[in-house]
C-alpha positions as CSV (number, residue, x, y, z in Angstrom):
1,X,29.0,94.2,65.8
2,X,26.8,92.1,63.2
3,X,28.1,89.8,61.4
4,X,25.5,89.7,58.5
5,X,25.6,91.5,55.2
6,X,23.2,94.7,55.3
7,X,20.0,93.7,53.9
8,X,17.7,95.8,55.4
9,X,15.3,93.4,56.6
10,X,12.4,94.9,59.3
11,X,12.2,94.2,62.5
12,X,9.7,91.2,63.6
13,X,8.3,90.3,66.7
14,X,9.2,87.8,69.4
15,X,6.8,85.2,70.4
16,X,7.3,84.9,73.8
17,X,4.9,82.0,74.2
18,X,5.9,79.6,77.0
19,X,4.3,76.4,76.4
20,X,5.9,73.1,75.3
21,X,5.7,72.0,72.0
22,X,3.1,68.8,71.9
23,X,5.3,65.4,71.6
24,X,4.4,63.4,68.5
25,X,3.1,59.4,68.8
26,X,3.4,56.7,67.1
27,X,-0.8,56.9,66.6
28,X,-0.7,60.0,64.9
29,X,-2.0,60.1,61.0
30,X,0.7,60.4,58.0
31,X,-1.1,63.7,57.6
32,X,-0.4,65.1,60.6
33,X,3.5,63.7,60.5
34,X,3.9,65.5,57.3
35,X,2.9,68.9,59.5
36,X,6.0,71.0,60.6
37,X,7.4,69.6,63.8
38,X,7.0,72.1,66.6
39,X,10.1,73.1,68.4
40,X,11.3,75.7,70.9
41,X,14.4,78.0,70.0
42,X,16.5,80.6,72.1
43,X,18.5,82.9,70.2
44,X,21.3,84.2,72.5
45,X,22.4,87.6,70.7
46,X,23.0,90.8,71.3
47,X,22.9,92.3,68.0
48,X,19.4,93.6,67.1
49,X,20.3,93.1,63.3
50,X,22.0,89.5,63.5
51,X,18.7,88.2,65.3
52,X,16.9,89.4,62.8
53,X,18.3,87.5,60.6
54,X,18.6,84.7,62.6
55,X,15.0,84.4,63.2
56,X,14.1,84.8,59.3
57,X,16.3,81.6,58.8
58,X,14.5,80.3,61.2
59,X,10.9,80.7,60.2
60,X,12.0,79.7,56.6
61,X,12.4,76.6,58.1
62,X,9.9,73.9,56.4
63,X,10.9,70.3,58.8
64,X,9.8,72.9,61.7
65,X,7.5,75.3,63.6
66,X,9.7,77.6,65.6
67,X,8.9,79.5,68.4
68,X,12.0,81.9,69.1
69,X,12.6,83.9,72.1
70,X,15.6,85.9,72.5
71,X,18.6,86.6,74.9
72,X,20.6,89.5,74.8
73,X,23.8,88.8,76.7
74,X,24.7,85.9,79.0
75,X,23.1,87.5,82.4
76,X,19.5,86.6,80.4
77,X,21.0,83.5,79.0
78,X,20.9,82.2,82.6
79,X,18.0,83.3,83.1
80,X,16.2,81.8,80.2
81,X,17.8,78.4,81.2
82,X,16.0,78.9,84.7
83,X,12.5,79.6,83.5
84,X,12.3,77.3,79.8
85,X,13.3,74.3,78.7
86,X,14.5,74.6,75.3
87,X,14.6,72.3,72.2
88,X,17.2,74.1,70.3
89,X,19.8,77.3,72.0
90,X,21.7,79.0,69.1
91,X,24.4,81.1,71.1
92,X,26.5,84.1,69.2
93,X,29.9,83.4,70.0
94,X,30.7,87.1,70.9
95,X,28.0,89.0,73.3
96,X,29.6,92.9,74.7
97,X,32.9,91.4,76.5
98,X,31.8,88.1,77.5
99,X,32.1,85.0,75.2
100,X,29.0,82.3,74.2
101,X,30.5,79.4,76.1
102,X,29.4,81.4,79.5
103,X,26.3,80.9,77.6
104,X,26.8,78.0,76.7
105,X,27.6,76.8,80.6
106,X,24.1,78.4,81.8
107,X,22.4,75.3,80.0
108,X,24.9,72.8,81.4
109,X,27.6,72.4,78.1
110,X,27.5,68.2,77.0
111,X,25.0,67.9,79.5
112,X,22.5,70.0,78.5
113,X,18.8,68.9,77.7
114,X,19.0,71.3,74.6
115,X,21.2,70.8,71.1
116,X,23.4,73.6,71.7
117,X,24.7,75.7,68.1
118,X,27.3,78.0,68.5
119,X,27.3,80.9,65.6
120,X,30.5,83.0,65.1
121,X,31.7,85.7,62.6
122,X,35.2,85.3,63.1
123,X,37.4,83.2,61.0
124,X,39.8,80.2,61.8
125,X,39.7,76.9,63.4
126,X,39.9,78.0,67.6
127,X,36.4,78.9,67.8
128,X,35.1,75.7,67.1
129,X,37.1,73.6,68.6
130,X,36.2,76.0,71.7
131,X,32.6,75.5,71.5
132,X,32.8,71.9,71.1
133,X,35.0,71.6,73.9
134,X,32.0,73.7,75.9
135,X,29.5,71.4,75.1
136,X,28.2,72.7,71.6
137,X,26.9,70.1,69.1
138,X,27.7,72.3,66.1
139,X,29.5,75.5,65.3
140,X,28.3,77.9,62.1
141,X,29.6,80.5,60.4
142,X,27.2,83.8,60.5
143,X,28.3,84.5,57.2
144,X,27.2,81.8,55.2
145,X,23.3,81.0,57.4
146,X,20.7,80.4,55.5
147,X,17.4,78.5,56.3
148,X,19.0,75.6,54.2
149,X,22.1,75.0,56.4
150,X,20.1,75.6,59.6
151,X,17.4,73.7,59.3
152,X,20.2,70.9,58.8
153,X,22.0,72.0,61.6
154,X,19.3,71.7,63.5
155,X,17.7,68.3,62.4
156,X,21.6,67.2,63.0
157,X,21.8,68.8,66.2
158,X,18.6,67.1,67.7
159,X,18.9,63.6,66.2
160,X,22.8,63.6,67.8
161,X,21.0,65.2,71.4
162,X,18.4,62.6,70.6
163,X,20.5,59.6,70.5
164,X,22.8,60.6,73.8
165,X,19.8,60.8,75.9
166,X,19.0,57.4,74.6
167,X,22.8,56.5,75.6
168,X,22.4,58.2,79.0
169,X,19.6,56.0,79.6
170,X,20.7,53.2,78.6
171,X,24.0,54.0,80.7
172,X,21.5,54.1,83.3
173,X,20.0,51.2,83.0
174,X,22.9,48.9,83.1
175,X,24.4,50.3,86.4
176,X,20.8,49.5,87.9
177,X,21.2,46.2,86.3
178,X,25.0,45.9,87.2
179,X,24.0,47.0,91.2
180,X,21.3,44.4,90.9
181,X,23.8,41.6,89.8
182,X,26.1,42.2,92.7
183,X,23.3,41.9,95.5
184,X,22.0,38.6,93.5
185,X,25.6,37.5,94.1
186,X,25.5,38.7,97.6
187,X,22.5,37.2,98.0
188,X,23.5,34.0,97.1
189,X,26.8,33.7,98.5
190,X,25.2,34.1,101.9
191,X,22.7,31.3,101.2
192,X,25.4,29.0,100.1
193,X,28.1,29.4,102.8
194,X,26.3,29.9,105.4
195,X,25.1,26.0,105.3
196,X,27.9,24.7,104.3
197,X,30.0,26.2,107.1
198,X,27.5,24.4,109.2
199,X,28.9,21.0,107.8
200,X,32.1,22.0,108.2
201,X,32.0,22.8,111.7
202,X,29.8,19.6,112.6
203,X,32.6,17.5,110.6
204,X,35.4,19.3,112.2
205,X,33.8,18.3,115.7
206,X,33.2,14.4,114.8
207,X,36.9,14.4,113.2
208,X,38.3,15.7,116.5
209,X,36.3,14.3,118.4
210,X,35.5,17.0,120.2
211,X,32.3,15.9,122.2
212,X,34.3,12.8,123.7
213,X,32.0,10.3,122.2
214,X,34.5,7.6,121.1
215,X,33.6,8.0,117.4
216,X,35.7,5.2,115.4
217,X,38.5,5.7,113.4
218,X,36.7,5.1,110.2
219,X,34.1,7.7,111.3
220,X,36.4,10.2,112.2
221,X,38.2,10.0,108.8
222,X,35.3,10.3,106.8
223,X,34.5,13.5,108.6
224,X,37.6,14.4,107.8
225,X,37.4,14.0,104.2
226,X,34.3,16.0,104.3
227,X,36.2,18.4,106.3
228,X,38.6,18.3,103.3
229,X,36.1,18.5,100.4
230,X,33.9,20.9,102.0
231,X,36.9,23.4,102.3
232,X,37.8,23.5,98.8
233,X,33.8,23.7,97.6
234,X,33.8,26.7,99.9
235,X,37.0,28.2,98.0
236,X,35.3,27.1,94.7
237,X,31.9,29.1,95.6
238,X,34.1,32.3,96.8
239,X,36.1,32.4,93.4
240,X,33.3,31.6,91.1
241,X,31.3,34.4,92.4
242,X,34.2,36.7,92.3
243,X,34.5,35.2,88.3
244,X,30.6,35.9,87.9
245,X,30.4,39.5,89.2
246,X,33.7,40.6,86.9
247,X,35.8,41.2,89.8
248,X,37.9,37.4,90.1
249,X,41.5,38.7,88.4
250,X,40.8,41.9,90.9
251,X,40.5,39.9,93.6
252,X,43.7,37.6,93.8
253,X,45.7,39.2,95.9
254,X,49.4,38.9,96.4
255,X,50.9,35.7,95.4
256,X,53.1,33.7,97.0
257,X,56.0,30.4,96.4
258,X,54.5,27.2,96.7
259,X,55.7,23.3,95.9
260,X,53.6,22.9,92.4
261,X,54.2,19.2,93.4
262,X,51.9,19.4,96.3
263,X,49.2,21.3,95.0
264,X,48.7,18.9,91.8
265,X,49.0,15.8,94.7
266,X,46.3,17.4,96.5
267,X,44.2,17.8,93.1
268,X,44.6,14.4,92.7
269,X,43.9,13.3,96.4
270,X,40.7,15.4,95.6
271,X,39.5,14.0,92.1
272,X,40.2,10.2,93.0
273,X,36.6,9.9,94.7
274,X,35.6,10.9,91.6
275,X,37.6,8.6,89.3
276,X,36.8,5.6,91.9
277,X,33.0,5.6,91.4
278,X,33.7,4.8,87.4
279,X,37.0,2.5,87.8
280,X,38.8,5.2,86.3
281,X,43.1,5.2,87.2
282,X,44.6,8.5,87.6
283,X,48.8,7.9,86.9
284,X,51.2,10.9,88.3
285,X,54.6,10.9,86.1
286,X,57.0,13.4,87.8
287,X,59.8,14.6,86.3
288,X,61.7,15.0,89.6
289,X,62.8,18.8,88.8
290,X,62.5,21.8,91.0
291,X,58.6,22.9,91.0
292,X,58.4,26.5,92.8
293,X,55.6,28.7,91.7
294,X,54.6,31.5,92.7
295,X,50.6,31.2,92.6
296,X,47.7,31.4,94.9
297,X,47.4,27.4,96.1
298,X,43.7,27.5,96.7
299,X,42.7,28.9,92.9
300,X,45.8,27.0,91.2
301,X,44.2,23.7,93.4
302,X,40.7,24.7,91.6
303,X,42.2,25.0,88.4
304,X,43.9,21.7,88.3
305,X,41.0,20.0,89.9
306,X,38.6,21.6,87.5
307,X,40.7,20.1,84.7
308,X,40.9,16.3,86.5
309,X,37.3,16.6,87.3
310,X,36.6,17.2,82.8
311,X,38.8,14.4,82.1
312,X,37.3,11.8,84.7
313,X,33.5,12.8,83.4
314,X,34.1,12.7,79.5
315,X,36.6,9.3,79.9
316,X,34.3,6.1,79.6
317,X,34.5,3.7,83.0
318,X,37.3,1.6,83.4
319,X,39.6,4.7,81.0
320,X,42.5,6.2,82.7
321,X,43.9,9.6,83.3
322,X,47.3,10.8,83.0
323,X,48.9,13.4,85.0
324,X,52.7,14.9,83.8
325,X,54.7,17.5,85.8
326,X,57.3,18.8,85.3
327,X,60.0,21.7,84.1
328,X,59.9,22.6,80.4
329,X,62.7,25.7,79.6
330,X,62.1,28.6,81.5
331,X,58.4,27.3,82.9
332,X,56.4,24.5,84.8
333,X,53.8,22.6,83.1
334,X,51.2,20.2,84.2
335,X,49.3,18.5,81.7
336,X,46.6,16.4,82.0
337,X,45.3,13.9,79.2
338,X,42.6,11.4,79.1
339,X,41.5,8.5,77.0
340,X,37.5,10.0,76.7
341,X,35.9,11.6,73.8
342,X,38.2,14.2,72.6
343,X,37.3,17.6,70.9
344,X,37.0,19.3,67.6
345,X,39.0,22.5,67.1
346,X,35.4,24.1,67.0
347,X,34.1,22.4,70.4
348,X,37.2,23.7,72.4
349,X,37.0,27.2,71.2
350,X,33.1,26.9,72.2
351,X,34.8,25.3,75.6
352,X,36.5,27.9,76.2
353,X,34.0,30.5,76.1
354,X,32.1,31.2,79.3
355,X,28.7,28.7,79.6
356,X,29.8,27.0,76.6
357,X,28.5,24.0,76.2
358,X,29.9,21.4,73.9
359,X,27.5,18.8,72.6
360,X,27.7,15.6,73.7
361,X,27.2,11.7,73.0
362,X,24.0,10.8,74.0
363,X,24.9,7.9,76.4
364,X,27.4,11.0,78.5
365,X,25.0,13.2,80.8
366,X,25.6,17.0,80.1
367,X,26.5,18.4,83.8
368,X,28.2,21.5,84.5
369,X,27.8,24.7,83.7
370,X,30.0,25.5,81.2
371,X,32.2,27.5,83.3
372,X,34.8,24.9,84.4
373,X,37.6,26.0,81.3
374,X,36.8,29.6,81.2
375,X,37.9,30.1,84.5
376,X,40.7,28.0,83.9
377,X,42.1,30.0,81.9
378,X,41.7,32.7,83.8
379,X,43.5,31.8,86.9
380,X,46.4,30.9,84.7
381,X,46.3,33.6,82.7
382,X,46.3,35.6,85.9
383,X,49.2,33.3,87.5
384,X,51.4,34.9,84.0
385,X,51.1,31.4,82.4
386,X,49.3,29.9,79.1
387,X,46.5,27.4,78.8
388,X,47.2,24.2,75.8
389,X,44.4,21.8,74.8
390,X,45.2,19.6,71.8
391,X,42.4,17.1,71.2
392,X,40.5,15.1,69.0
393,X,37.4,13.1,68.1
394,X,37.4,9.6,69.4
395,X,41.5,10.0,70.7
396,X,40.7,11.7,73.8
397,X,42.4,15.1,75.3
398,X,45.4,16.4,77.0
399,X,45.6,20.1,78.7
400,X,48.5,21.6,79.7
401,X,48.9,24.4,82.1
402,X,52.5,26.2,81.5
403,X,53.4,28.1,84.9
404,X,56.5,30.7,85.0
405,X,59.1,29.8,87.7
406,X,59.4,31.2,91.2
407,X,61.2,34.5,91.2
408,X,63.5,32.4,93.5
409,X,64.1,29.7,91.5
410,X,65.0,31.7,88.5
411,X,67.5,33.6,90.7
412,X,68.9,30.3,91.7
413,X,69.1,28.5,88.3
């Protein structure tokens, strides 16, 4: 039944042309922007009178050129969306017994290459919350069409179709980008382990002697601190790939109880060669407490190594770093503070952000790359504890590292 007052308007043929409308570009003359844009309509209706009307609206229309054809129910909806790709598919909400989102379904709902517009008679608030459910852009009530409202409906209805293709796309183009970021990562973590598990099998055989070739004492514990460092580099390499691909906090796994005491010696152990070459004395103050954590030793030993490693590069030769351990309430804490060349509130917040880079003295080399902090603070964050930095200018810098207690040492205490 139509929807439309009675206003005896003639019948008017269908153009059933089939071609595309030509695509504007960006060398065409302000003469020939100002022309109508030419677009390709569907009406989906199956009231002879309510088309009518429809398509006067339509070719009323002054932003457009329309060329309408016409579905009668939602059998010819489907196939119309078979044979033409449409710009714009107005759908009538009731066609016989079946409903316009079947319609609506034929040209794929939200992802349909068309701005879908519902139009209804009926009254109340269902209907279009229905069709925008379905996939329809806009829903209209027949009895208040005009060219007016549809040719805003339908400059609407394109521009919003318009920009989700561009969305799609771009959607697109960042999972390519995304896939192309993990195989770079792949990539690389082949070229780098793969060598250095060469050196630490060849150091692993001189420690142990393995080939019987009397190597001396010294020798052998050399190899073994290559052994050593070479280890943790290759832990260092896995994490910081899992940090640059987005995946490190996924990739944890389960944690479990460890003597905090012993993982901040063997930070230490690890950092001295470092502090050696510039004269630089690294103190360990102990508080004697209880130190169970439960943490993952080789990211926890990165973390606490990453923060020695800042401290011994920023502190002038001959400085000194202090380490502190110890139990504070109802958490560890490890904090490490240097005599070097401090921070502004600005340059840690720049610190802590990933490849920041705080400017330096001129007589310090910049090194790194600006990574060391951020993930930091993401493997405690991840171990349930907080990251402190008080510094300043000139006074030098003191990090601590709060860690929760073991599960088992808070049942104990």
């Amino acid at each position: 039944m139509s929807a439309y007052s009675q206003t005896g308007l003639a019948s008017q043929p269908v153009d059933a042309d089939t071609r595309k409308p030509p695509h504007h570009n960006a060398d065409m003359s302000d003469d020939l922007l100002d022309q109508p844009v030419p677009i390709r309509v569907l009406v989906v209706e199956d009231s002879d009178y309510d088309f009518r009307i429809t398509k006067k609206n339509l070719l009323l229309m002054d932003t457009y050129r329309v060329r309408v054809d016409r579905a009668g129910s939602v059998s010819e909806a489907g196939q119309a969306a078979r044979r033409q790709d449409y710009d714009v598919v107005l759908v009538d909400f009731c066609l016989g017994l079946d409903t316009g989102v079947l319609a609506i379904n034929h040209f794929g709902g939200r992802d349909s290459k068309a701005a879908l517009i519902l139009l209804t008679g009926m009254p109340g608030q269902d209907i279009p919350k229905i069709a925008l459910k379905a996939g329809a852009l806009h829903c209209l009530d027949k009895n208040q069409l005009n060219e007016v409202l549809l040719e805003t409906t339908i400059r609407s209805a394109l521009h919003t179709r318009h920009l989700e293709d561009r969305l799609k796309s771009l959607v697109s183009h960042l999972e390519e980008a995304n896939r192309a970021k993990d195989d770079f990562y792949a990539r690389m973590s082949h070229d780098l382990k793969t060598p250095l598990n060469a050196i630490l099998g060849y150091a692993e055989m001189i420690s142990d002697d393995c080939l019987s070739l009397s190597v001396p004492e010294k020798y052998q514990e050399c190899a073994r601190n290559i052994h050593t460092g070479g280890t943790h580099l290759l832990e260092v390499i896995n994490n910081l790939i899992l940090h640059a691909s987005g995946k490190y906090a996924d990739n944890l796994g389960r944690f479990s109880t460890h003597d905090l005491r012993q993982i901040v010696s063997q930070a230490v152990s690890l950092a001295d060669s470092l502090a050696k070459n510039k004269a630089i004395t690294i103190t360990l103050q102990d508080d004697g407490s209880e130190l169970q954590a439960d943490c993952q030793v080789s990211v926890l030993t990165q973390a606490i190594l990453n923060l020695l490693s800042n401290a011994v590069k920023y502190t002038a030769s001959g400085g000194e770093v202090g380490v502190r351990l110890g139990t504070d309430k109802d958490r560890h804490f490890v904090a490490i503070r240097d005599n070097g060349i401090g921070m502004s509130t600005a340059d840690i917040d720049l610190a802590l952000t990933p490849f920041g880079r705080v400017e330096l003295p001129a007589q310090i080399s910049q090194e790194g790359s600006g990574l060391g902090l951020p993930i930091v603070k993401e493997i405690i964050t991840a171990h349930g504890g907080e990251l402190d930095i008080s510094s300043r200018p000139g006074e030098g810098t003191e990090v601590i590292l709060y860690l929760p207690i073991a599960l088992e040492g808070r049942d104990a205490a």
